[in-house]
N, C-alpha and C positions, 0 to 999 in steps of 0.2 A: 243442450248446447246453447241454445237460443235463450232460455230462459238464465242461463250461469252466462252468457256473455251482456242481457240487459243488466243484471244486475251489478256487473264491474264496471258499467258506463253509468248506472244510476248513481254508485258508490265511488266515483273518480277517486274523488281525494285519499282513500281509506285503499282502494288500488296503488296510487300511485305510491303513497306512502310503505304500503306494504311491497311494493318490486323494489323499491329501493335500496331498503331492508334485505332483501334478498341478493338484490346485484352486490351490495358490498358484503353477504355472508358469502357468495361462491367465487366473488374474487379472492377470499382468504383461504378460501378451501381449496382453490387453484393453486393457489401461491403454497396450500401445505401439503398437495398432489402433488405439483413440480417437483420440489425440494426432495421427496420422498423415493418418487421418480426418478429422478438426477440421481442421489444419491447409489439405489438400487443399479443404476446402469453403471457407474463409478466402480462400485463391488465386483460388477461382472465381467468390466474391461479392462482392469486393473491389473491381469497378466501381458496386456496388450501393451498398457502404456509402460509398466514398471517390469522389464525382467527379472528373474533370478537366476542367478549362473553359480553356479561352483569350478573349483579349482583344487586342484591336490596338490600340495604343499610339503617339505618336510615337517616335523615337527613344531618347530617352533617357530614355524612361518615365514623362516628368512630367505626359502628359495621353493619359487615356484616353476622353475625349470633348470634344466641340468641335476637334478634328483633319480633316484632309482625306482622304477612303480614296476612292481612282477608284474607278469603276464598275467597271472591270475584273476587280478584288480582292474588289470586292464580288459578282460573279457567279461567281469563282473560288470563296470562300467557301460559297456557297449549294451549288456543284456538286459540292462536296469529297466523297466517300463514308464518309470518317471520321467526320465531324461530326452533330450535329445539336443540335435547338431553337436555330440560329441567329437571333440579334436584330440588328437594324438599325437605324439613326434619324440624320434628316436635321434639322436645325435652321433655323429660318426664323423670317423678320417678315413681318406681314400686319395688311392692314389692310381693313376694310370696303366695298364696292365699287370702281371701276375709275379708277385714276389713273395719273396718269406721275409720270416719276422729277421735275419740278418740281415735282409736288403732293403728293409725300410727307410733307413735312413737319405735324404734324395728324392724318395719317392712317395713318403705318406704327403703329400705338400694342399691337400686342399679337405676344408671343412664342409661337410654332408648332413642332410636331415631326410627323415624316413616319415611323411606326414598323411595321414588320411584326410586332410583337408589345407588349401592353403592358407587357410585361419590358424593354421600351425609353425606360420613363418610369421609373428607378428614383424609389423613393418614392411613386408614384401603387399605389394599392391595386384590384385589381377592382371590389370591393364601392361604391369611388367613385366611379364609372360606371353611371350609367342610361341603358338602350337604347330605343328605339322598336318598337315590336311586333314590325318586319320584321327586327331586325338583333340580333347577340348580338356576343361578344369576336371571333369570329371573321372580322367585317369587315375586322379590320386584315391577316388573311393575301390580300385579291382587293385589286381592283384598281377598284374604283368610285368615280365623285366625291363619298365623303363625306367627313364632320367630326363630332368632339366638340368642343364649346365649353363652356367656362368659367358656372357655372351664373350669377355676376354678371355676364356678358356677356350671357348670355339675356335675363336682367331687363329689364339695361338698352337691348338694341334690342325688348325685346318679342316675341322669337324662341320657335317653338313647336317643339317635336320635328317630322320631316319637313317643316319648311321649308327652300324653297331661300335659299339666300345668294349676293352675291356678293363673292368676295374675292380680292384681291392679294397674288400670295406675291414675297418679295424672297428670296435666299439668299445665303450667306457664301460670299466666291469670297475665295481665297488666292492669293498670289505661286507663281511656278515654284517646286517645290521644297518646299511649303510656306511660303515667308519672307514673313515682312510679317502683319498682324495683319488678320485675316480684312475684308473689306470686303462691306457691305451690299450686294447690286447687282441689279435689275428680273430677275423671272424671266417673270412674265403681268401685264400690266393688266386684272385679271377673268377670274374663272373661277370656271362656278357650281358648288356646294357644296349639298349638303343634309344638314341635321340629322338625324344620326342617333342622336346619344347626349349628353350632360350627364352633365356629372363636377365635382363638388363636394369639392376639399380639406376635410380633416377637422383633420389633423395631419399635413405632408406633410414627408417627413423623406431627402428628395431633397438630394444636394451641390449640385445647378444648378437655375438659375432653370426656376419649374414654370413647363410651356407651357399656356395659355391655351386653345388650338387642337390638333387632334390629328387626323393624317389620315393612311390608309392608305398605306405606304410605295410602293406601285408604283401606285396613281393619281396620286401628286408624282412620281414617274418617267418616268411616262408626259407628263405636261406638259414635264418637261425636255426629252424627246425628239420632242415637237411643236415646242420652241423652239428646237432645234438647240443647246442647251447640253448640258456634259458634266455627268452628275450626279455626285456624291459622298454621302457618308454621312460625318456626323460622329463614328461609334461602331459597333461592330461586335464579337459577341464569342458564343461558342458553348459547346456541351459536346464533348467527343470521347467518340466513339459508342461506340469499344473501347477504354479504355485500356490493353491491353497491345498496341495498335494505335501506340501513339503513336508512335514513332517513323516508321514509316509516314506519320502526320499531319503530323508535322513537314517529313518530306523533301518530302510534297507541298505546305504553306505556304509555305517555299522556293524551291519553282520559280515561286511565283506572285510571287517578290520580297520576299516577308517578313521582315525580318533580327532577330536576337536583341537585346534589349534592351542598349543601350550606355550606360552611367548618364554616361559622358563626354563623349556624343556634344554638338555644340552644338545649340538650343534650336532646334524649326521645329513648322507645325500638320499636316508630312505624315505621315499615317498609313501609316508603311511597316516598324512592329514587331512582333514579338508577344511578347506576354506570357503565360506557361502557367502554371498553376498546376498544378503536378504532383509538386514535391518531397516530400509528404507522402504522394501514393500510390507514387512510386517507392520510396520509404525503407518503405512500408508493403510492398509486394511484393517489396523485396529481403531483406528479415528473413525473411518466411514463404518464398519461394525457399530459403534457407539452411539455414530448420529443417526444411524438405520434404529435400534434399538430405542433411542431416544423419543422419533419422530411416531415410529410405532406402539410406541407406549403411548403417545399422545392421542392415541387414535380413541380411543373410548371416550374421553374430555371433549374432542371433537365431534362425536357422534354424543353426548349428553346437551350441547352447546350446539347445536343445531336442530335438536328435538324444541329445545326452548325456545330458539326464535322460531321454528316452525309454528309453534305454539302460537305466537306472541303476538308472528302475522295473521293469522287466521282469527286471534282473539280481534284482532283490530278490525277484520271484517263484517265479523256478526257483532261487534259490539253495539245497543241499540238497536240490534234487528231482528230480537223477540216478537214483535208484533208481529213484522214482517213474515216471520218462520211460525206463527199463531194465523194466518190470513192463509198461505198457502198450506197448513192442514187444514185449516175449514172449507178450503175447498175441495177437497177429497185426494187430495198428494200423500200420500203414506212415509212413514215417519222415513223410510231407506230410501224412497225417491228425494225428499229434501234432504236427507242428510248427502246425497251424492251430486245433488244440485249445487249445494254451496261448497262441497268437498271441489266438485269441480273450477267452481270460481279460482280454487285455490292453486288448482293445476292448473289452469289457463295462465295465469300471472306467474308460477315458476318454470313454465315451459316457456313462456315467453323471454322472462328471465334466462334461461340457460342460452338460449339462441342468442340473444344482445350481448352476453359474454362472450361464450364460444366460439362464436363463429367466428368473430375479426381473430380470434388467435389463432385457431387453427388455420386460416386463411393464409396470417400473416406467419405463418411457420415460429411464432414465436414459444409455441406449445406443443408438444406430443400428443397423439389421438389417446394415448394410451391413461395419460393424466387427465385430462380432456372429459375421456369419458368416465374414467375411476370419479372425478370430481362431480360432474351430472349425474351421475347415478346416486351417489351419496348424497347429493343436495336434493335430490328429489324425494328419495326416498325417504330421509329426515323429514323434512317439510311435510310431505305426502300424512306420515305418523301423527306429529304435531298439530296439524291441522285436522284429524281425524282424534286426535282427544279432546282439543277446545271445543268439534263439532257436537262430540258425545253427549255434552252437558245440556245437549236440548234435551235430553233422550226424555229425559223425566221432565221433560217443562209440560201447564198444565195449560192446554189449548185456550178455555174458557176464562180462566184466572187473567191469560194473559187477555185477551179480547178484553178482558171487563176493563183492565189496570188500562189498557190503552185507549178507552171511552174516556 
């Protein structure tokens, strides 16, 4: 150490010259760490910042709610392992206690939806929903007989939080197929309900008419299935969970019948589309793909181009200092001790190097440890090689030859 530190103070200028050299090859190798870096974190948070959602649609895309989606699709959906925060919601008329299909007329008077989430009432806000002590948002994920109701409807039957009600649901039954324009038709004559929350439009900025009535999706489920009706869902639509999964999603949408949106298709209310919104994370993951691909390709040019200045530096240290490396074998240093003597010099000056870089960035938070240290280690290592070939070429130098040439 002693001996490799005299001779970087003997050789100043041929040191300083070589850190130099050095500081400006590991600030590029920082600069091609980062980038590399960066990019790699981009790939991998890229379902963070960019979602992917789907939506069931009829065919040819022109309605994505008020459509028919079996039950079938709809439990397909829920079970899918790609997905999640799946929303649901069923559309209905109801009206205030127990009538038949002749006494409807008067009393079907208010519009209903059946949601598993209230992400199923677009334009209905939380905040617009007041609960009853026992219950919070999360009613609408069970399966209990309740209801939110409309706060002017409170008024006007004089309705108090936890009271029972009784009410009539009707539902929208469609042709085979979809065709024909949805038809009102008896689902219960009564079925009691209890108040569980009040929701008061502020500013409701919903495309379709706000529901009135608002009941957990698989309590209205559960009555279809006492009634021996098939249910349906008017609207259906999710996140995907992985999106470098998607395709996966896709192939399993697919089996369940789901077909790509056909803008030509002819006009029906069967929900048997889907719609993905994914072009903008696929274009976003194909760019960073390319520049990952790109920068990693670069990688061996960068590791050939750092062998050579390794080289280059090291040439510049022992150049001229044959004699010098002829003086200490004559005096009984073996050829591995000098060759680790001046190898050393060379580590002294890039270890110093890496510190006068490093340090203020990682200090100054302007760098990742992760880049940081990918970058040290590749410049060292480089360097470390390079300098251990230039050093090689004493291997065969002739002790005496050179003694003489330097008399």
């Amino acid at each position: 150490m002693k001996l490799a530190y005299r001779n970087l103070v003997r050789h100043y200028k041929k040191s300083i010259l070589s850190a130099a050299i050095g500081i400006v090859t590991i600030t590029l190798l920082l600069l091609y760490a980062v980038n590399l870096d960066s990019t790699e974190r981009q790939l991998v948070t890229l379902p963070e910042a960019m979602e992917v959602s789907g939506r069931v649609s009829n065919l040819n895309g022109s309605r994505e709610e008020g459509i028919s989606i079996s039950e079938e699709r709809v439990d397909g959906i829920a079970a899918c392992p790609y997905v999640e925060k799946v929303v649901f919601s069923a559309q209905f008329m109801t009206g205030f206690g127990a009538f038949t299909l002749e006494e409807y007329k008067g009393n079907l008077n208010y519009f209903a939806a059946a949601v598993n989430d209230i992400a199923g009432v677009p334009g209905l806000k939380s905040e617009e929903i007041s609960y009853g002590e026992a219950w919070d948002e999360s009613l609408f994920a069970g399966g209990e007989p309740l209801c939110i109701l409309d706060a002017r409807i409170m008024e006007q039957q004089g309705l108090s939080l936890g009271d029972e009600v009784t009410i009539t649901l009707y539902y929208y039954q469609y042709g085979q197929g979809g065709i024909g324009i949805g038809k009102v038709t008896p689902l219960v004559e009564g079925r009691p309900f209890t108040v569980a929350g009040v929701m008061d439009y502020k500013d409701f900025t919903g495309s379709v008419t706000p529901p009135q009535m608002l009941f957990p999706l698989e309590s209205v489920r559960q009555v279809f299935r006492e009634e021996g009706v098939a249910f349906t869902a008017d609207s259906a639509s999710f996140l995907v969970k992985d999106p470098f999964r998607l395709n996966a999603c896709k192939s399993y949408m697919h089996e369940l019948g789901f077909l790509p949106v056909a803008r030509d298709a002819d006009f029906s209310y069967a929900g048997n589309a889907l719609s993905m919104k994914d072009e903008a994370f696929i274009n976003a993951a194909e760019n960073l793909r390319e520049t990952l691909t790109f920068l990693a390709g670069m990688l061996p040019f960068v590791a050939v181009i750092l062998l050579f200045v390794g080289y280059l530096c090291s040439y510049l240290l022992i150049q001229d200092r044959k004699a010098e490396y002829a003086t200490m074998r004559s005096i009984g240093m073996g050829w591995r001790r000098c060759f680790f003597v001046m190898l050393l010099e060379n580590l002294m000056i890039e270890a110093a190097v890496c510190v006068v870089v490093s340090l203020p960035a990682l200090l100054t938070g302007t760098v990742g440890g992760r880049a940081l240290l990918l970058s040290d280690a590749v410049f060292l290592l480089a360097f470390l090689l390079g300098s251990a070939a230039a050093l090689w070429s004493f291997h065969g130098l002739s002790v005496i030859e050179t003694l003489r040439a330097g008399e």
